[in-house]
N, C-alpha and C positions, 0 to 999 in steps of 0.2 A: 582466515580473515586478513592475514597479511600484519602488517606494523599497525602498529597504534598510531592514528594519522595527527601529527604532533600539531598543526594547524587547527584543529579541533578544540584541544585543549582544554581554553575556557569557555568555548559556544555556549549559552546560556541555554540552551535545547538539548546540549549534552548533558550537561550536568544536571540538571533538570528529572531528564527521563532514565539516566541511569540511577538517579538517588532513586524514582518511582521503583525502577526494577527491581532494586538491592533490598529494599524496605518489602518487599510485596511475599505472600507468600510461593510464590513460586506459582509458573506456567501451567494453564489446561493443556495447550497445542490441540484446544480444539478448533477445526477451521472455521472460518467465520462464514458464515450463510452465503454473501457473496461470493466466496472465492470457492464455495460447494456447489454454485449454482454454474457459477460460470465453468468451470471444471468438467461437469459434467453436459454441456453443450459441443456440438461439432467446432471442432477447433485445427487448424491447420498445423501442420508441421512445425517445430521450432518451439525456444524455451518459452518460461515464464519471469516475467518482473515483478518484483514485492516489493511497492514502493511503503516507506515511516514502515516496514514490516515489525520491527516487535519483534516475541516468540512467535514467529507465524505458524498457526495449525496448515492454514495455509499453504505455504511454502513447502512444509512438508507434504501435503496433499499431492500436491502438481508431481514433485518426488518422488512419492510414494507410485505412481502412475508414469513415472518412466520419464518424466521431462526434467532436463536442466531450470533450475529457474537461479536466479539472479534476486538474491535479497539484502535489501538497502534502509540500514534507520543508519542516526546518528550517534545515538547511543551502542557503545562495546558492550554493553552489560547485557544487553537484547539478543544481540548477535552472538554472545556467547554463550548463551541459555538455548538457543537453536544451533546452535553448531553442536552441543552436547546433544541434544536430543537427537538429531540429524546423523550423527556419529551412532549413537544407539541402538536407531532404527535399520543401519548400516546405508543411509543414504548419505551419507555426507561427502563421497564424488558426485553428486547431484547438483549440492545447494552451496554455489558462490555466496560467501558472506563479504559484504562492501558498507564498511562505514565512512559514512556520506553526509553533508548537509544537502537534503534531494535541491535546490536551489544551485548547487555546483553540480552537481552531476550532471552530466550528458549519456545518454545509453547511444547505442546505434541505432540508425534512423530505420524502421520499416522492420524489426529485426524479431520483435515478440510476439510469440502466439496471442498470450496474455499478458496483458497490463494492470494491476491490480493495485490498488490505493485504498483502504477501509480504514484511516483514521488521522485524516491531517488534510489541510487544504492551503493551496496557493496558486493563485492564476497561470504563471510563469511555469512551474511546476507543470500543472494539467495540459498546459501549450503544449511543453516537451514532449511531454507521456504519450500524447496525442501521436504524436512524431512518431512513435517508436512501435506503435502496431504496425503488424502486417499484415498486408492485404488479407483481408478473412479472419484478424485478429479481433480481440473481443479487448475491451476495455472495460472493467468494472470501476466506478468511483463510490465512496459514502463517507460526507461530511455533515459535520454541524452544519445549519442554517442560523441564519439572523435571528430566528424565533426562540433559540436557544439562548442568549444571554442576558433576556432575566432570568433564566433559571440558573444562570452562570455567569454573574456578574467579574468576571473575571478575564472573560471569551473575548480577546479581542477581534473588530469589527472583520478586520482583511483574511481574519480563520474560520471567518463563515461563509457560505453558498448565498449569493443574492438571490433573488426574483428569478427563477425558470434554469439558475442553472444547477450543474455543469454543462446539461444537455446545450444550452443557449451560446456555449463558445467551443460544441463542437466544429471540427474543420468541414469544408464543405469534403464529402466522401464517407463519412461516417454515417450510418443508419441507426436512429436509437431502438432500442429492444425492449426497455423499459425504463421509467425515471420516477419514486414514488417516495413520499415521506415514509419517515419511519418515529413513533414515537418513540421515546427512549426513557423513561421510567424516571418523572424528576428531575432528570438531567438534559432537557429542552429537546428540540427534534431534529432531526437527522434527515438528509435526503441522500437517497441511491440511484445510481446509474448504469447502466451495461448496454454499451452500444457498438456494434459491430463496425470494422473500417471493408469498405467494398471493396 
C-alpha cells in the first residue's frame, strides 16, 4: 500500500470506517453478487478497479482469475485486511492497494476492464469511473437510494441515487445491461447498475 498518506489523517471517512473495521469481527471476502456477476461476463483485456473496496471478496475474485486489479477505500484498516488475505491466497502481485479519498483520485482514462463500486456514492466520483472504462468495459455500481433514509435517518441526502439513476448520467456510449432495486433487509433500498462502454 505504500505510506500511510499523511493528508488523510483526520478525513472524517477515514476515521470513521477504519474504527468500523477494527471494531468488526473480521472479513467473509465473500464477493459480492455484483462483482460475481460482472466477472463472470465477456470482458476485454486489462485490469480491474475496486472503487470504497473494503475487504473486497471482490477484488480478490478478478485476482484469483488472473487480472490485475487496482483497490481503493480511504480507510488503511480495509486495505490491510485485503492485503493479508491477498498475501494468503498468494495473489497479492495481483491486488495494487491505494488509499484514497475516491473524490481525489484520478485513475487512467479508458484504462479498466471493470469498474466496480458496491458501497458508496458521489456524482463526481461515478463521472470519473465512467472515464476509465474501456471500450468493452463493464461498469457495475450499487448504492443506497433516497427511499433508504427513513430507514436511515442518518443517510445523508447527496449518498443517495435520485430518480432513474446511475443509469440517467450515464455518458453517451455506454449501453445499460441492467439497473434494478434491491431491498435490503431494514436497512432502506439499494439500486444496481452494470452497463457496458461500446
Amino acid at each position: 500500500m505504500g505510506e500511510n498518506r499523511a493528508e488523510l489523517a483526520g478525513h472524517p471517512d477515514r476515521i470513521r470506517w477504519n474504527a468500523r473495521y477494527g471494531e468488526g469481527s473480521g472479513p467473509s471476502f465473500v464477493p459480492h453478487p455484483l462483482a460475481a456477476r460482472a466477472l463472470s461476463m465477456p470482458l476485454p483485456d486489462g485490469p480491474v478497479a475496486d472503487l470504497a473496496c473494503g475487504p473486497s471478496g471482490g477484488a480478490l475474485l478478478a485476482a484469483g482469475a488472473g487480472r490485475q486489479v487496482t483497490a481503493v477505500d480511504i480507510a488503511e484498516v480495509a486495505l490491510g485486511m485485503l492485503g493479508q488475505e491477498a498475501e494468503r491466497r498468494g495473489l497479492r502481485g495481483l491486488i495494487t492497494l491505494v488509499q484514497a479519498d475516491l473524490r481525489e483520485w484520478h485513475p487512467r482514462l479508458a484504462c479498466y476492464a471493470l469498474v466496480l463500486c458496491t458501497g458508496y456514492w458521489d456524482r463526481d466520483v461515478f463521472t470519473t469511473a465512467t472515464g476509465a472504462v474501456a471500450p468493452g468495459g463493464l461498469l457495475g455500481w450499487e448504492a443506497f437510494t433516497a427511499e433508504a433514509r427513513p430507514a436511515r435517518p442518518g443517510l445523508p441526502a447527496e449518498w443517495c441515487l435520485g430518480p432513474g439513476e446511475p443509469a440517467a448520467l450515464l455518458p453517451s456510449g455506454f449501453e445499460v445491461i441492467d439497473q434494478h432495486g434491491i431491498p435490503d433487509a431494514g436497512r432502506g433500498t439499494k439500486r444496481q447498475l452494470l452497463a457496458r462502454r461500446r
